[in-house]
N, C-alpha and C positions, 0 to 999 in steps of 0.2 A: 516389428513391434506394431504392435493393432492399436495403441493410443489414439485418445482425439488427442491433438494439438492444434495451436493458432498461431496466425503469425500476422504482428500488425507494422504499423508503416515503421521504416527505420527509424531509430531516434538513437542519437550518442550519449554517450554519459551528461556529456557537458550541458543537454541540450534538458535531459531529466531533470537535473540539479536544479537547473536556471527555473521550469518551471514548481517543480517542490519549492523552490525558495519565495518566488513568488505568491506559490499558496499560501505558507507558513507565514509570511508578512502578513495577509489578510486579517491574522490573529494573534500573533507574537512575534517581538522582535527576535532576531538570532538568542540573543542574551539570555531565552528562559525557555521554558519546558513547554510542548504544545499539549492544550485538552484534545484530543482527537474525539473525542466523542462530542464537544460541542462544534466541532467545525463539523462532526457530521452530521448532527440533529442541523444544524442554524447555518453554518454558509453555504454549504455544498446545495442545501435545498434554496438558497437564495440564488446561486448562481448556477442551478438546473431545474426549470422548470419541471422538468420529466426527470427527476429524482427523488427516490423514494427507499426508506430501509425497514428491514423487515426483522424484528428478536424473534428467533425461533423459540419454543420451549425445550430443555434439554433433552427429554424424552423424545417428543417427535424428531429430534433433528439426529438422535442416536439410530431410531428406527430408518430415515431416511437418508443423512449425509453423515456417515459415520466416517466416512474415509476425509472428509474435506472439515478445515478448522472454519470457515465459511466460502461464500462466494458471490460474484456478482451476475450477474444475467439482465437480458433487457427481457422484458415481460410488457406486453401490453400498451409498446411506446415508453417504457418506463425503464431508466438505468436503475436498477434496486440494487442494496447492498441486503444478504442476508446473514445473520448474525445466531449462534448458538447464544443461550440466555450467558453460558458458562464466560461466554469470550466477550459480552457486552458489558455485564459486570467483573469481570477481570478487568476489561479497559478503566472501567469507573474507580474500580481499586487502586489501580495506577500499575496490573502485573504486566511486567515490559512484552512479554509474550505475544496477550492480547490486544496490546497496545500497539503493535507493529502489525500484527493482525489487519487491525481497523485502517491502519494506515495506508496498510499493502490495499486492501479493498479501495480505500478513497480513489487510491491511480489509477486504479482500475477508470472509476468514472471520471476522472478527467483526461485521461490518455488514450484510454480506449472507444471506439463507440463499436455500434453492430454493424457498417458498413465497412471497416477498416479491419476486421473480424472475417479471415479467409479460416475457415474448418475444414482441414485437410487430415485422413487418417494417414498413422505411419510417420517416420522420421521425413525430417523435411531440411533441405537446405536454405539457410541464413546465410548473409553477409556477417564476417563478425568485422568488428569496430573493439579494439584494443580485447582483443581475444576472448570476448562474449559475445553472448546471440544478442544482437543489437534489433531486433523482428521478434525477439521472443518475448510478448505480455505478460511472464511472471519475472523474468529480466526487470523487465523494466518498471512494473509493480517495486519489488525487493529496492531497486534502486533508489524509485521515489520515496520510498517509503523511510528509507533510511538519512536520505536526507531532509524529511519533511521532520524528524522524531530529531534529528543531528543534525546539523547543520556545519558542514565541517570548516564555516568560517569563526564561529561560537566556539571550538576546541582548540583551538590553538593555545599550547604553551599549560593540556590542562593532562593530569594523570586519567587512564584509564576510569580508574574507581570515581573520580570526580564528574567526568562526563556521565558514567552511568546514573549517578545520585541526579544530577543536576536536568538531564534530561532523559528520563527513567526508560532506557535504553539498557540491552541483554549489556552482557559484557561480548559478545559477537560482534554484534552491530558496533560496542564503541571502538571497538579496535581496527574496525573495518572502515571505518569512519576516519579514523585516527592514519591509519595507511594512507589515505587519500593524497 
């Protein structure tokens, strides 16, 4: 397989969680739904100097990144999050899609940087940690992400359909959350 893949420092579920929860406290407690778009206009740029996002317009970003829902890249010193207009106002809208989206992007820039970012073509071997790629940066994006939008201390003792309403999460995500 001719893929680029990456592979960044090990990190276990536990170890994701702990920091997603951490995040999520900056802006809400367990108990409520997080803005993802305002922790990523206003804190993420508070707490990275060198971050910076970018709305594409739907047009350009059909012509250019058609295969990708967005993405992150360091550019110029700078961890950017790049966003279709479609997926920034989906996130505003509150559709869980986009909103997981934005989230999956956020981990990016705090879990990942550009030196811990090996760009190796071809399948690559991982350590796995409880039967996932514990090295693999969209592992560990999906992770964060799911716990930053879920918090699977906030679910306990709640139905599916309620976690979805409550913290405007796919029904995937609640259940996967819900498994935990």
């Amino acid at each position: 397989m001719g893929m680029l893949s990456s592979r960044v420092k090990n990190m276990s579920k536990d170890e994701i969680r702990n920091i997603a929860r951490k995040m999520r406290n900056i802006r809400n407690p367990i108990e409520e739904g997080i803005d993802v778009l305002r922790f990523m206009e206003h804190d993420l740029s508070k707490m990275y100097d060198d971050f910076s996002f970018v709305i594409v317009e739907d047009d350009e970003w059909q012509r250019y990144h058609s295969d990708k829902e967005a993405f992150t890249e360091f550019v110029d010193g700078y961890k950017q999050i790049f966003l279709p207009e479609k997926t920034y106002y989906g996130a505003k809208s509150g559709e869980c899609r986009a909103r997981f989206t934005v989230a999956h992007e956020i981990a990016h820039v705090i879990l990942h940087t550009k030196n811990d970012c090996n760009h190796v073509y071809g399948r690559y071997e991982v350590e796995k940690y409880e039967n996932h790629y514990s090295c693999d940066p969209e592992f560990q994006a999906n992770e964060f992400a799911a716990e930053f939008l879920c918090p699977i201390e906030g679910i306990r003792n709640m139905k599916i359909i309620e976690i979805q309403e409550k913290y405007g999460v796919s029904n995937m995500v609640a259940r996967q959350q819900k498994r935990k």
